[in-house]
C-alpha positions, 0 to 999 in steps of 0.5 A: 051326463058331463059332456066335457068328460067324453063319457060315452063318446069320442074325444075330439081334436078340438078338446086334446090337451097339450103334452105337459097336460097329459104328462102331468096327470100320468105322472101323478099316477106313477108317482104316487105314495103307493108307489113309494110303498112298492119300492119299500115293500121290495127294498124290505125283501130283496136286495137293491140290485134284485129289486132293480132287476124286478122293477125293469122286468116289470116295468118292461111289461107296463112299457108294452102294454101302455103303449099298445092300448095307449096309441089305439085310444089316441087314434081312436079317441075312446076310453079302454071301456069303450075301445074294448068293445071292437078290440075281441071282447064286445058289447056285453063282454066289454062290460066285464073288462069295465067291471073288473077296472072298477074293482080294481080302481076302487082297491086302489081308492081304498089303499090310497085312502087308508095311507091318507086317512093313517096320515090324518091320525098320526098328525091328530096324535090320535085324537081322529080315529081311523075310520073317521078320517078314512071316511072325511078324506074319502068323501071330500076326495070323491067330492073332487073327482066329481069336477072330471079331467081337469079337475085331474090336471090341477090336482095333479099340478099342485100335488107332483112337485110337492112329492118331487121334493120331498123325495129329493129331500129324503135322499138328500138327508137319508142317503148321501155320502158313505152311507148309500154305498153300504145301501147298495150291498146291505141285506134286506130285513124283511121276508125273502121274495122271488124275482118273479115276483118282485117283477109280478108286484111290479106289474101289478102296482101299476098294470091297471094304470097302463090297461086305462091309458086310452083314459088319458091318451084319448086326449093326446093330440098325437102318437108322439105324445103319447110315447113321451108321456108314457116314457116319461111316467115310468123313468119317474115312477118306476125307476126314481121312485122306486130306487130311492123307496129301495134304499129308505126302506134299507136304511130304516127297516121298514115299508110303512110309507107314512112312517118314513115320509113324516120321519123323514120329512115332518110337515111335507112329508104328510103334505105329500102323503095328504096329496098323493093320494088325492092325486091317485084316488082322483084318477082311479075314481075317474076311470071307474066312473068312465067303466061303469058309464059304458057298462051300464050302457052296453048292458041297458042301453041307458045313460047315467049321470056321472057325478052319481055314479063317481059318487056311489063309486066314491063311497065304495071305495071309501068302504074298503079302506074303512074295513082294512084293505091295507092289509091285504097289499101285497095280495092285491098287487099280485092278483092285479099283475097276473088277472089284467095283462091277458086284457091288454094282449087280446086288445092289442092282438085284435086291434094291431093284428087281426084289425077285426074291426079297423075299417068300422073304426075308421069310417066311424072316425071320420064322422066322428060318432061311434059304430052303432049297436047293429055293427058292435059285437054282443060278446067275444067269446074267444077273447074272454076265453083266452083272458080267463086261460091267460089269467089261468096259467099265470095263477098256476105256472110257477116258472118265470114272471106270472104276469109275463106268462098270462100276458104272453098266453093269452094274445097267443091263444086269442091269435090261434082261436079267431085265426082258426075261426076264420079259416074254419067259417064261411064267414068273418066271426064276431071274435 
């Protein structure tokens, strides 16, 4: 096991990174081509101000639970695989978060690299197959990731200014002068979408993102940078990005991100398209490496290498561009933005209200190691209850933004069940 990676235990003082560090690796994360996808998708089927009003009302429930989690896994110095363990859900039942951060995280590797792999043939003028290059691309990204966080920081250095410029180019070059005004007023050409489910897309592009932020905040020296971070991330990301995604996608009729950046930009558009998604799939692969290594621990009490998991991870991810998960974009970001927002508000609800666990946390702290097994709960029931309900009433309420309603029933319900629990048992539930 790499100790550098913190994979199974606290991150001390000694090894917290400055804020432009930490900024930058989640930035790169806001800021990725699927990213710029999103904005197109919703630039293809709303108007500008529609889509603007989605992304606000998304981005609202991104802010909230990035920084519930994200100031926890900076105090706490641990994961969200690990700070889910005394945040409602357990031992065993913070195996199942982990397991659904590692599909998620690998849905997104196989998107990001589909988008690079789509790259590779359109500069190859087909001469690479897709499959080809999905697996060349996949494999030399996993390769990278093996190198843990700070392979992440450099990455993510090289890689976030190259897509600054392109995207400032494309908005210099597509959308100044009379033009962007008619922009701001001209009619979608895609499918009709809904405000709730604009937002929910919203949320969704990047929900599992703000559920792993204790996976970069753990390494934050203070609340106060991790604030800053957070809010610096979505500015970029959500509100830059995707404003100038909405317009080109007005502009050019279409969301097929490689065809706008190489379109627009030529050289430097593939550039950032081949960067981009190194930068993002390095993340994603890293905190589903991060994911498995406490559940696998959790469940046989055993420890395994990082480097094998990230690479059996890496040709997964690889597997699910090879067979097409492209395809299935706009499902996937729905699936996401109502199934993990119910994580982050028993998490949220148990470590800031109920603080069933606080004092073992601290004293733990203290002498820096983690409670032991003997003092960890095996399973929350009440909080993989109210988790599955949540995700319930998103799925089935067709009133409002789906991602708000699981987010909001859920911490409610897991706030009446161990609360009622309490005045109900003699004495303090596992919940």
């Amino acid at each position: 096991m790499d100790d550098n990676n913190y994979t199974m235990s606290r991150v001390p003082l000694s090894a917290r990174v400055d804020l432009l560090t930490a900024t930058l690796v989640r930035t790169g994360m806001t800021t990725a081509l699927a990213q710029f996808m999103l904005g197109a998708t919703l630039g293809h089927s709303m108007t500008f101000s529609q889509a603007m009003l989605a992304t606000l009302l998304g981005s609202l429930i991104l802010q909230i639970v990035s920084m519930g989690v994200g100031f926890a896994g900076a105090k706490e110095g641990l994961s969200t695989s690990l700070l889910a363990r005394w945040c409602g859900f357990g031992r065993y039942g913070s195996s199942l978060i982990g397991a659904a951060i590692v599909i998620s995280c690998l849905g997104w590797f196989g998107v990001q690299n589909s988008i690079l792999a789509e790259g590779v043939v359109f500069s190859s003028k087909g001469k690479i197959s897709f499959e080809l290059a999905a697996a060349l691309s996949g494999g030399t990204l996993t390769l990278l990731v093996v190198l843990g966080f700070m392979g992440l920081s450099w990455t993510a250095k090289l890689a976030l200014p190259v897509f600054a410029i392109v995207v400032g180019w494309i908005f210099w070059d597509l959308l100044t002068g009379s033009r962007l005004l008619d922009l701001f007023v001209s009619v979608p050409s895609g499918p009709a979408m809904t405000l709730g489910a604009g937002a929910t897309m919203v949320a969704g592009g990047a929900i599992v993102g703000a559920l792993i932020t204790p996976d970069i905040t753990r390494f934050c020296k203070n609340g106060r940078h991790v604030f800053w971070m957070i809010t610096f991330s979505y500015i970029v990301g959500e509100f830059l990005v995707n404003g100038v995604a909405i317009l080109v996608a007005h502009a050019l009729n279409t969301s097929d991100v490689v065809l706008i950046m190489t379109q627009s930009a030529g050289w430097l558009g593939l550039i950032s398209v081949i960067l981009s998604a190194i930068k993002v799939n390095d993340t994603a692969l890293y905190s589903s490496a991060l994911a498995v290594a406490s559940g696998v621990e959790a469940l046989s009490k055993r420890k395994f290498s990082y480097k094998m998991i990230t690479l059996a991870l890496g040709a997964a991810g690889t597997a699910l561009s090879v067979l097409g998960i492209m395809t299935k974009f706009v499902g996937f970001l729905m699936l996401l933005g109502v199934l993990f927002p119910p994580i982050a508000g028993v998490m949220m609800i148990d470590y800031y209200l109920l603080r069933t666990h606080r004092d073992l946390l601290h004293f733990t702290r203290v002498h820096g190691v983690l409670p032991d097994v003997a003092t960890t709960p095996k399973i929350g029931w009440p909080a993989i209850s109210s988790w599955i309900i949540g995700s319930a009433i998103g799925f089935v309420v067709d009133w409002g933004i789906p991602s708000l309603n699981s987010f909001v029933t859920a911490s409610a319900l897991y706030w009446l069940l161990c609360t009622s629990l309490k005045k109900s048992a003699q004495r303090q539930p596992s919940c």
